[in-house]
N, C-alpha and C positions, 0 to 999 in steps of 0.2 A: 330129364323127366325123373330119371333114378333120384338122382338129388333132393326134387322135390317131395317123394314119395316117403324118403328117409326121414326129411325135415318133420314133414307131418306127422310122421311117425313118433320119431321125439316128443315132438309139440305134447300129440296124445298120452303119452304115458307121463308124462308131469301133472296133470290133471286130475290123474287116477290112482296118485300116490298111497298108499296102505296109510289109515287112521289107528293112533296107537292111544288106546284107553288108558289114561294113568292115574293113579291113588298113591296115596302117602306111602315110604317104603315101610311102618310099622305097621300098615291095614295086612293080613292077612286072609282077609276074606279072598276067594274063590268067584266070579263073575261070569254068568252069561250073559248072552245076548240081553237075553228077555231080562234080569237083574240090572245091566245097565239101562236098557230104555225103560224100566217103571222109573228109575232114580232120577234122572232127565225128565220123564212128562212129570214127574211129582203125584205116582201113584206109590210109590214108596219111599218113604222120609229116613232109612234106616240101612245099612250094610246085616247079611245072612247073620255078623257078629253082632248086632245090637248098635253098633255105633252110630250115630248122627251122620248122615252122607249127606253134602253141601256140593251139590255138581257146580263146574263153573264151566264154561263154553267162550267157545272163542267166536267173536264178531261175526256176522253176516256178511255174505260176498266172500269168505277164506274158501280154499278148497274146500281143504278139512271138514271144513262148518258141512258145507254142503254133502260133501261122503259123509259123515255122521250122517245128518238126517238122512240120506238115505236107505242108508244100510245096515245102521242102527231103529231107526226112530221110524222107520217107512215113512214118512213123512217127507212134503216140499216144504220150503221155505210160506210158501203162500196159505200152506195147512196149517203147520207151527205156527203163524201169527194168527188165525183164525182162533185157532185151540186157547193157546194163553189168553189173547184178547177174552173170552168166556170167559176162565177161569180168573181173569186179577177184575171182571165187572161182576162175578157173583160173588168176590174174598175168598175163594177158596183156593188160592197158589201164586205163586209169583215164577216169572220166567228165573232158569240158571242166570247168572251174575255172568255177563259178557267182556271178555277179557281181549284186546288189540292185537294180539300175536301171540305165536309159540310161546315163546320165550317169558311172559307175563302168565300165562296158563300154569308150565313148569314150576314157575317160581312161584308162587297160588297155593299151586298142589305140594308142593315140598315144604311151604310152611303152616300145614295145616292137617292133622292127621284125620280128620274128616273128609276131607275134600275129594271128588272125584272129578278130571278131566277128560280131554280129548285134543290131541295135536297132531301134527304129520310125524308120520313116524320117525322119520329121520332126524326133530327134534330133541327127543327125548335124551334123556344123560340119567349118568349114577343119582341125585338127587330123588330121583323116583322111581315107580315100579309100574310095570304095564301089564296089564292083566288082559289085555286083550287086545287083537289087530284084528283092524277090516278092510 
């Protein structure tokens, strides 16, 4: 029984791994909460510094994806497609650009000094900067 208790234990805490927010390492901007999720729902087009912010997000069904919207975005999956679906039928936004894995995010955000992601924390490498875990 102990055994069992442990496994599920594990199980659980893989599921709930920390999301690590990342931007280009020459953005200097500063991030909260609430600055990241205006940049994601595209109620803000812009970084505190003026710079064009270009969010990119990683696939549907990742962890990740789904701790983001949670804990970012308060949103479900089922809200976020409701929201965009409005916004790309009246032209006014387009969902973030959905990227396959970690590794495609990372590499995203390091070639692009606009860009803002989100990946599992333990992803991340010198190529970028994380300005924020949740």
């Amino acid at each position: 029984m102990k055994k069992w208790i442990l496994a599920a234990g594990l199980c659980c805490n893989v599921a709930f791994a920390d999301v690590a927010v990342i931007v280009h390492p020459s953005n200097g901007d500063t991030l909260d909460k609430d600055s990241i999720s205006r940049i994601f729902l595209n109620k803000a087009k812009a970084f505190p510094s003026g710079t064009n912010a270009e969010p990119v997000a990683l696939a549907e069904g990742q962890a990740a994806t789904d701790e983001f919207n949670g804990k970012v975005l308060n949103k479900t999956a089922a809200q976020l497609t409701a929201f965009w679906s409005k916004l790309v039928f009246t032209g006014k936004g387009q969902p973030p650009k959905a990227l396959a894995s970690d590794a495609e995010v990372v590499s995203a955000v390091a070639a692009n000094p606009g860009a803002i992601g989100y990946v599992d924390a333990g992803s991340v490498n010198d190529s970028v900067r994380v300005v924020a875990t949740f």
